[in-house]
C-alpha positions as CSV (number, residue, x, y, z in Angstrom):
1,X,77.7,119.3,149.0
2,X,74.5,120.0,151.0
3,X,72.9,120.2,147.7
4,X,74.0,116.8,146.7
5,X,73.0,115.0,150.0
6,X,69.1,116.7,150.2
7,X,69.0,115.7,146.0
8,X,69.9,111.9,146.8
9,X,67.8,111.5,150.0
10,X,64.7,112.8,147.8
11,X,65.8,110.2,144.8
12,X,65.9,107.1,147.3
13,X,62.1,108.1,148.7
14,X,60.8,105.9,150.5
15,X,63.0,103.3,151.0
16,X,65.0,105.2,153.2
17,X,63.5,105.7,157.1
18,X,62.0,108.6,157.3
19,X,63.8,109.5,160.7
20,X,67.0,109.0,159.1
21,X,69.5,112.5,159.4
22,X,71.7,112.4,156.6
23,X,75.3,112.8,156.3
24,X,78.0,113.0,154.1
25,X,81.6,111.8,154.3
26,X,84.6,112.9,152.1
27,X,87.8,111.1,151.9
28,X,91.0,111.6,150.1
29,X,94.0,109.1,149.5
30,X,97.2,109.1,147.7
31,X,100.4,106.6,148.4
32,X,102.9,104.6,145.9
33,X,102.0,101.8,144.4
34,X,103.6,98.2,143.0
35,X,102.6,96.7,139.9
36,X,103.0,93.3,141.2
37,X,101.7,92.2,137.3
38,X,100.8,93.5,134.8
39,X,100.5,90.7,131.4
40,X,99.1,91.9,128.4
41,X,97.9,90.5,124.7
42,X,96.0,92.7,122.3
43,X,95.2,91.6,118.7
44,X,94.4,88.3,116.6
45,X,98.3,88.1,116.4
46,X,99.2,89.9,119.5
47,X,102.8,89.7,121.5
48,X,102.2,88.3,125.5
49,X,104.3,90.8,127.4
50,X,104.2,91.6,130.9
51,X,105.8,94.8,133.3
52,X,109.1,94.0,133.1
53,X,109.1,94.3,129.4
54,X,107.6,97.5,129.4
55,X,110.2,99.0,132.4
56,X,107.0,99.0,134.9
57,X,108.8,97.5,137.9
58,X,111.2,99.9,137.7
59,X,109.9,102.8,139.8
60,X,107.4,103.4,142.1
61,X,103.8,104.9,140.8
62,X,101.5,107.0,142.6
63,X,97.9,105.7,143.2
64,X,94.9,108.0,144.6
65,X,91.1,107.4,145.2
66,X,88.0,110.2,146.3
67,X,85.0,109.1,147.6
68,X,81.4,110.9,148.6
69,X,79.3,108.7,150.4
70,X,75.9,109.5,151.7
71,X,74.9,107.9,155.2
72,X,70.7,107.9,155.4
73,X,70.6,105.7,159.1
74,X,71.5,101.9,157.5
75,X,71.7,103.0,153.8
76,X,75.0,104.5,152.5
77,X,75.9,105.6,148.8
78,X,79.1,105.6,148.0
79,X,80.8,107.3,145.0
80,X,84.4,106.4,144.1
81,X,86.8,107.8,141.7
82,X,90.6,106.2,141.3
83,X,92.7,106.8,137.9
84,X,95.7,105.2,137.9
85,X,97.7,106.0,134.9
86,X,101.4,104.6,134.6
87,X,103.6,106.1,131.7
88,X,107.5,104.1,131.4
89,X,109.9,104.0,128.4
90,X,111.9,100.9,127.7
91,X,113.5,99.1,124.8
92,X,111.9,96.1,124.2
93,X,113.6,93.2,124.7
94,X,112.2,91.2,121.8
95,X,109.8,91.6,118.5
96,X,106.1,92.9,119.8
97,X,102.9,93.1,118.0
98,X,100.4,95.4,119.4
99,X,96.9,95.3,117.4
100,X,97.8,95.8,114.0
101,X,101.5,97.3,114.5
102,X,104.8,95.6,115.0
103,X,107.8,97.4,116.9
104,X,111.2,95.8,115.9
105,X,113.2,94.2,119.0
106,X,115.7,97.0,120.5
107,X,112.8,100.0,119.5
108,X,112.5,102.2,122.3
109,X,108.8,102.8,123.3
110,X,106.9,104.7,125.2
111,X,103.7,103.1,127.2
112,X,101.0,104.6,128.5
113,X,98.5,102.0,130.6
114,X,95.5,104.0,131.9
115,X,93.0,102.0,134.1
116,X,90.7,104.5,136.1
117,X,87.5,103.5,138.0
118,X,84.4,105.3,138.8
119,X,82.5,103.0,140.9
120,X,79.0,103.6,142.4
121,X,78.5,101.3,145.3
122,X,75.2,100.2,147.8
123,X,75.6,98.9,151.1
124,X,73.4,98.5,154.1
125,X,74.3,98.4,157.5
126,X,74.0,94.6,158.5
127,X,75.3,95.0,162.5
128,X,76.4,98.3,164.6
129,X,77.9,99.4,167.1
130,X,81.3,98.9,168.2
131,X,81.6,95.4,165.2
132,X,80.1,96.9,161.7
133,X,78.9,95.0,159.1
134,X,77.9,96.4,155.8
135,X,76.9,94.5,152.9
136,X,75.6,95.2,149.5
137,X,77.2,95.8,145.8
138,X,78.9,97.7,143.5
139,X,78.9,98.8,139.6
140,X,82.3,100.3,138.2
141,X,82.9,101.8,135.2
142,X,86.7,100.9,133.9
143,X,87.9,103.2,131.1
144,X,90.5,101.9,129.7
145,X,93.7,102.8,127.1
146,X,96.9,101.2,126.4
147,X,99.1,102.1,124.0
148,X,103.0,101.3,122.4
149,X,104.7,104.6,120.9
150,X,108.1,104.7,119.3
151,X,110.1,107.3,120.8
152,X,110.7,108.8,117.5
153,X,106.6,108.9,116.7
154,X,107.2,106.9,113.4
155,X,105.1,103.5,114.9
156,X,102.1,103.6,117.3
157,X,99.7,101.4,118.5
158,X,96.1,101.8,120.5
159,X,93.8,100.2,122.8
160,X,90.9,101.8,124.1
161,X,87.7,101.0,125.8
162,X,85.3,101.7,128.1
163,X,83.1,98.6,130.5
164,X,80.6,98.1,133.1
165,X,81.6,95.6,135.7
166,X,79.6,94.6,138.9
167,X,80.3,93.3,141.8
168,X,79.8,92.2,145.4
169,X,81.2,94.4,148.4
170,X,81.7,94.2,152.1
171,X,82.8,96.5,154.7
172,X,83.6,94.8,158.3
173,X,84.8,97.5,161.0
174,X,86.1,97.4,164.3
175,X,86.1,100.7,166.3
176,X,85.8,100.7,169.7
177,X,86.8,104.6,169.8
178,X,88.7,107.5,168.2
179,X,90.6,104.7,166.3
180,X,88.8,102.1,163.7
181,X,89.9,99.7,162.2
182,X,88.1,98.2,158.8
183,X,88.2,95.8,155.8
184,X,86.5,96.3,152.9
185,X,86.2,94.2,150.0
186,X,84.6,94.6,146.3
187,X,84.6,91.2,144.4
188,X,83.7,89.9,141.1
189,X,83.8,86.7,138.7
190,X,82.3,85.2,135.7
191,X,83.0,81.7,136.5
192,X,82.9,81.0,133.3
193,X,79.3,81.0,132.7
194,X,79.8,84.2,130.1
195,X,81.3,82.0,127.0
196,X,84.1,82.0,126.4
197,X,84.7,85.1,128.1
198,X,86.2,85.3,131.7
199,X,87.3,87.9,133.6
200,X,87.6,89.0,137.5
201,X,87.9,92.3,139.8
202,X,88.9,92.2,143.7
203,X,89.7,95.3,145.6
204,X,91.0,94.4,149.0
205,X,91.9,96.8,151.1
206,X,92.8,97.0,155.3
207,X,92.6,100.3,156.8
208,X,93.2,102.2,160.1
209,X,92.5,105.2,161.0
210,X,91.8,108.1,164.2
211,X,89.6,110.8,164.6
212,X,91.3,114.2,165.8
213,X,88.5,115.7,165.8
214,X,84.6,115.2,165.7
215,X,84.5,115.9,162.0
216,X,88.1,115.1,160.9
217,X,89.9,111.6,160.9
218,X,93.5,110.8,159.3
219,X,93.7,106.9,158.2
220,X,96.1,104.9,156.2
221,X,95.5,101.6,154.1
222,X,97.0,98.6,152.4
223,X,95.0,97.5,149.1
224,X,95.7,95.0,146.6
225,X,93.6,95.7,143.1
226,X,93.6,93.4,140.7
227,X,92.0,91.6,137.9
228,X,91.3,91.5,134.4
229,X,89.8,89.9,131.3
230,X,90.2,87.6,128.5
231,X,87.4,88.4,125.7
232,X,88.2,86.4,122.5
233,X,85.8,88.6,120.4
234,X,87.9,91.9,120.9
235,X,91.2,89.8,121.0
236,X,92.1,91.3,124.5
237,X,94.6,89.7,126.9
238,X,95.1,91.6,130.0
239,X,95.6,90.8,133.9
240,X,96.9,92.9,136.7
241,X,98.0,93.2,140.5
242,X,98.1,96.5,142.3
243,X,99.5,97.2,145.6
244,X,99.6,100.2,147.3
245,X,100.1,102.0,151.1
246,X,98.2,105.3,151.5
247,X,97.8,108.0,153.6
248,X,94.2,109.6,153.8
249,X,92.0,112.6,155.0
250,X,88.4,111.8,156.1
251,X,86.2,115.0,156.5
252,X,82.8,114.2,157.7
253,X,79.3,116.9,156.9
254,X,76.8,116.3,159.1
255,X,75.7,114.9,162.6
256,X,77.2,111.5,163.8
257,X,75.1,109.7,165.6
258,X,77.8,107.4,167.3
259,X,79.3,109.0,170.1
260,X,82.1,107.1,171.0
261,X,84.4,107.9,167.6
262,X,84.5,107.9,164.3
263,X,84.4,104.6,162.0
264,X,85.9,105.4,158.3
265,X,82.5,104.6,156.0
């Protein structure tokens, strides 16, 4: 990890005060999640079906994210990584097309719906002190696959695909000691200026947190992801609502320079 913060501190030069000590921060979260929604339409002559036909609101899934960030005085890097893979069998309830396959109403199916995220994000430290505000942006990569198998293997149906999708982020955080409190935000829109293409991505997530130690914090968090796209040239269909409640681990390498606790960055 030392390694990694000295190789990122050379690779933003200059831009970074030279004064600045860096620091790393490591956090881990994992909770259940909701699929509030989950509507999907793949193919020229694709079925619309949405989680309850696929059995996705029955249960409970579990949702996790990891995150490196690099602290350089008012610069932080941030790395993320979040899969989120849900896996349900259900007979369907009526006659679906998926791509270039058709499963017969009553076949039982298995789905698989992967969505993980890798996101890299900017921000720079706006205001300190007890109020934080960071701004700046982020640029996920969302790798994609959904697919429609019949229990007995004899029909099957992919989507795969991998995209690049920026956005705007914020990070507002109250901490006037060992506890913080914080909300952070990643946002995106086309707003229809990309043809006839549209598509959206909002991560909103309210967090709390104390520090036990120096170096180690506990926190927990609410977060609604959602989103999704409508691109008529691939003849995809897909939008989706995420909630989740986590419990998290923040470990912290390096010196802090604020004294008076720890804020979750």
């Amino acid at each position: 990890m030392r390694s990694l913060v000295v190789a990122l501190t050379l690779a933003l030069g200059t831009a970074l005060p030279a004064a600045a000590e860096p620091r790393a921060v490591l956090t881990y979260d994992t909770g259940p999640a909701y699929i509030a929604q989950n509507d999907g339409r793949y193919g020229a002559g694709g079925t619309s079906y949405d989680a309850d036909d696929v059995g996705q609101r029955d249960t409970l899934v579990r949702a996790e994210r990891a995150t490196v960030e690099l602290v350089l005085g008012r610069h932080r890097i941030v790395a993320l990584y979040a899969p989120f893979l849900v896996d349900t069998r259900a007979a369907l309830p009526t006659e679906l097309r998926f791509r270039d396959t058709t499963f017969p109403a009553g076949t039982v199916v298995d789905h698989r719906y992967r969505f993980d995220g890798y996101r890299a994000s900017y921000l720079y430290q706006v205001l300190g002190g007890r109020f934080g505000v960071d701004l700046g942006g982020s640029l996920q990569i969302r790798s994609a696959d959904v697919a429609f198998t019949s229990a007995d293997g004899s029909l099957r149906g992919v989507q795969s695909d991998i995209g690049l999708v920026p956005a705007l982020k914020a990070r507002l955080t109250y901490a006037p000691g060992r506890a913080w409190a914080q909300l952070e935000v990643d946002g995106s829109s086309t707003f229809g200026l990309v043809g006839d293409t549209s598509g959206a991505l909002y991560d909103v997530a309210v967090i709390g947190g104390y520090a036990f130690h120096r170096d180690l914090a506990l926190y927990g968090s609410v977060r609604l992801v959602g989103g999704g796209a409508e691109v008529p040239a691939q003849e995809i269909d897909n939008w989706a609502n995420f909630v989740s409640a986590s419990l998290g681990v923040q470990v912290q390498l390096g010196r802090d320079p604020d004294r008076r606790g720890r804020r979750r960055r």
